[in-house]
C-alpha positions, 0 to 999 in steps of 0.5 A: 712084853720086854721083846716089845719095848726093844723093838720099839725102842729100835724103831725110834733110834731109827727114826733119829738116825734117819732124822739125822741123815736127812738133816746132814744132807739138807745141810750139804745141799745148802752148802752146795747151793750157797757155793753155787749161787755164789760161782754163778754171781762172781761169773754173771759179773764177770761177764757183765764186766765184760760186755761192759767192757766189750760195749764201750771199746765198740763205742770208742770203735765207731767213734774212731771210724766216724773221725777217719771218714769225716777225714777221708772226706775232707781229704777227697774234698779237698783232691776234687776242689784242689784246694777250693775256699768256702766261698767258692763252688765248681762248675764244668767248663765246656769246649766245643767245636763243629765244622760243616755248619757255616753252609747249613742255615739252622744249626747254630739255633739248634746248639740254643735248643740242646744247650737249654735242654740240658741245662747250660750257661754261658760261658763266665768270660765270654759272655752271651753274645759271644759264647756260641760263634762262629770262629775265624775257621769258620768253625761253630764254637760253643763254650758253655758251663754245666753244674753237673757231669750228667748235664754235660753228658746229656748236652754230648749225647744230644749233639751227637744224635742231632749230627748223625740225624742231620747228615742222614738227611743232607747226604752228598750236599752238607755234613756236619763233624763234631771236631771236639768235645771237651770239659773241665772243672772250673773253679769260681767265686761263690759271687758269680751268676752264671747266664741260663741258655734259653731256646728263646735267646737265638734271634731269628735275624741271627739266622744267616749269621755265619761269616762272611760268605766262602767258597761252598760246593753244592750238589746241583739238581740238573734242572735246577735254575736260580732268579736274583732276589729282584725277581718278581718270583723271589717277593711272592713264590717263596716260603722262606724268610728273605733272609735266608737268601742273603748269602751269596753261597744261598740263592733262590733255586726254581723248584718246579711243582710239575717236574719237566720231564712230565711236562709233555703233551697237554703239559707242555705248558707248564715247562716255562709256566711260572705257576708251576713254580716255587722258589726255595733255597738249595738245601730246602728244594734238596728236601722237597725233590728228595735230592738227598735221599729215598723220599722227600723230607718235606710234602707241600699241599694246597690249603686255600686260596681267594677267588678274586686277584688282589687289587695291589698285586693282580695275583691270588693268595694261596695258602699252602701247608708245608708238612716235615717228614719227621721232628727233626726236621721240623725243628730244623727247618721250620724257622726258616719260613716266612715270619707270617707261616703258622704252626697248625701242629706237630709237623704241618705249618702252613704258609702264604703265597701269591700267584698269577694263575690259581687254577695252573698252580692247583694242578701243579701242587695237587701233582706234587702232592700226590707224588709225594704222598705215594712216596711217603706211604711207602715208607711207612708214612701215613697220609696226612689229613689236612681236612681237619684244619 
């Protein structure tokens, strides 16, 4: 029984140490918590401090950065506009000169057409009337402004396709030479209003209004013969305005339809017929005969024509279609037709005459037509409806 209450007694003095150890260890766990939690919050402020810190330096950074660029721009302003005020703003002032064009009748229209395409104006000093002329070199010099550097680069890179075209199309009698190109910035009150360029400000009378007439070599077609402007041929047998012919340097050639070499045998008649003629310019019958290249830049084809003689003039009205070969040199030379030619398309005009034989002209232009067609189609060239107008 005693050996009962001890050993009982043993077990509860156990469970007391037991009790005892756990309680001692509860408390150093606690401890260890409570010194732990209180590590982690001095460091979890210390690092919050620091990307407080951190967050307000980066703050200061941008701000510092922002003041720099803001400098950095007004100084590279200032480089650019050398010192312009507020109320002046900049414009590119540019010079050019081509030679070559005092002989060739169109050029200067074409300078209005490439300075309205790319956006130019004339020149502040000079003004309208002056800003593309012709100087005392007889050189063509054109001083426009542009708003923008792509403008003026625009204007370069049209001038210098338009050149190239031009010569390829007048070998051995005209060239054009792009002399200068040349730009700069300009500076000027905010007051100023520049002039645009319109195609529309190049007045056809403007057409011959190179300088005086000069000492030019043309090349000469050996059966080429010229009239004088009283000759009844130059008022009805010619598609281009009158005006063109009033240069000395620019005289009416005869272009025969039905080409002498051809005129044998039963065409032995049409040699010296003046229906088998039709009066251009040098330049224009360089491009109808294609004296300046492969194929002929401009085919001609007989549209209609009256079935009785006029009462006025005793010949009979023809209407004859003038075709250009490409856009080039339709832009070129289409100006250059009677006031009364009409636009039918793209590349076809078509314009009046008047002849004393219809039926020899007909035979002389369908010859012409057919010849020119052949040449064309060679070239790539597809023949030309003309039913459809």
């Amino acid at each position: 029984m005693e050996s009962a209450h001890n050993a009982v007694a043993d077990v509860e003095a156990s469970i007391l140490e037991a009790r005892d150890a756990a309680t001692s260890v509860r408390k150093r766990v606690n401890d260890w918590m409570s010194v732990s939690f209180v590590r982690v919050s001095k460091k979890v402020t210390k690092d919050m401090g620091t990307d407080s810190n951190e967050a307000v330096q980066t703050k200061e950074a941008l701000e510092d950065t922002k003041a720099v660029l803001r400098l950095k721009k007004q100084e590279a302003h200032c480089d650019v506009n050398s010192g312009i005020r507020n109320d002046q703003f900049r414009l590119w002032a540019c010079s050019t000169v081509v030679s070559g064009s005092v002989t060739a009748v169109g050029v200067r229209q074409m300078m209005y057409n490439l300075a309205s395409e790319n956006i130019a104006f004339y020149d502040l000093s000079l003004g309208k009337e002056t800003s593309i002329q012709y100087d005392k070199n007889n050189l063509l010099s054109l001083n426009l402004v542009f708003e923008t550097k792509d403008h003026i680069y625009g204007f370069e890179n049209a001038l210098l396709e338009y050149i190239e075209s031009f010569n390829r199309q007048h070998q051995c009698i005209l060239s054009l030479i792009l002399v200068s190109f040349n730009f700069s910035l300009l500076t000027t009150s905010s007051d100023s209003h520049p002039q645009r360029v319109y195609h529309q400000d190049y007045c056809r009378l403007d057409i011959e209004d190179s300088p005086p007439a000069v000492d030019t070599q043309f090349y000469e077609h050996p059966r080429t013969s010229c009239v004088d402007i009283n000759n009844p041929l130059f008022l009805h047998q010619r598609i281009e305005n009158e005006n063109i012919f009033s240069q000395m340097f620019c005289q009416p050639n005869k272009c025969y339809l039905l080409e002498k070499s051809s005129c044998f045998g039963a065409r032995k008649r049409f040699e010296s017929n003046e229906n088998n003629v039709i009066l251009l310019s040098k330049d224009f019958h360089a491009l109808v005969d294609a004296l300046n290249g492969d194929v002929p830049g401009i085919l001609m084809a007989l549209k209609s024509y009256s079935r009785l003689p006029s009462k006025e003039t005793g010949r009979f009205e023809v209407e004859v279609f003038v075709e250009f070969f490409e856009t080039t040199l339709e832009e070129v030379y289409s100006p250059r037709l009677k006031s009364d030619s009409l636009k039918l398309s793209d590349l076809v005009w078509s314009t009046p005459l008047s002849v004393e034989n219809v039926d020899d002209f007909k035979f002389c232009l369908t010859w012409k037509t057919e010849k020119t067609s052949e040449q064309w189609i060679m070239m790539g060239r597809r023949e030309f409806n003309y039913r459809q107008f």
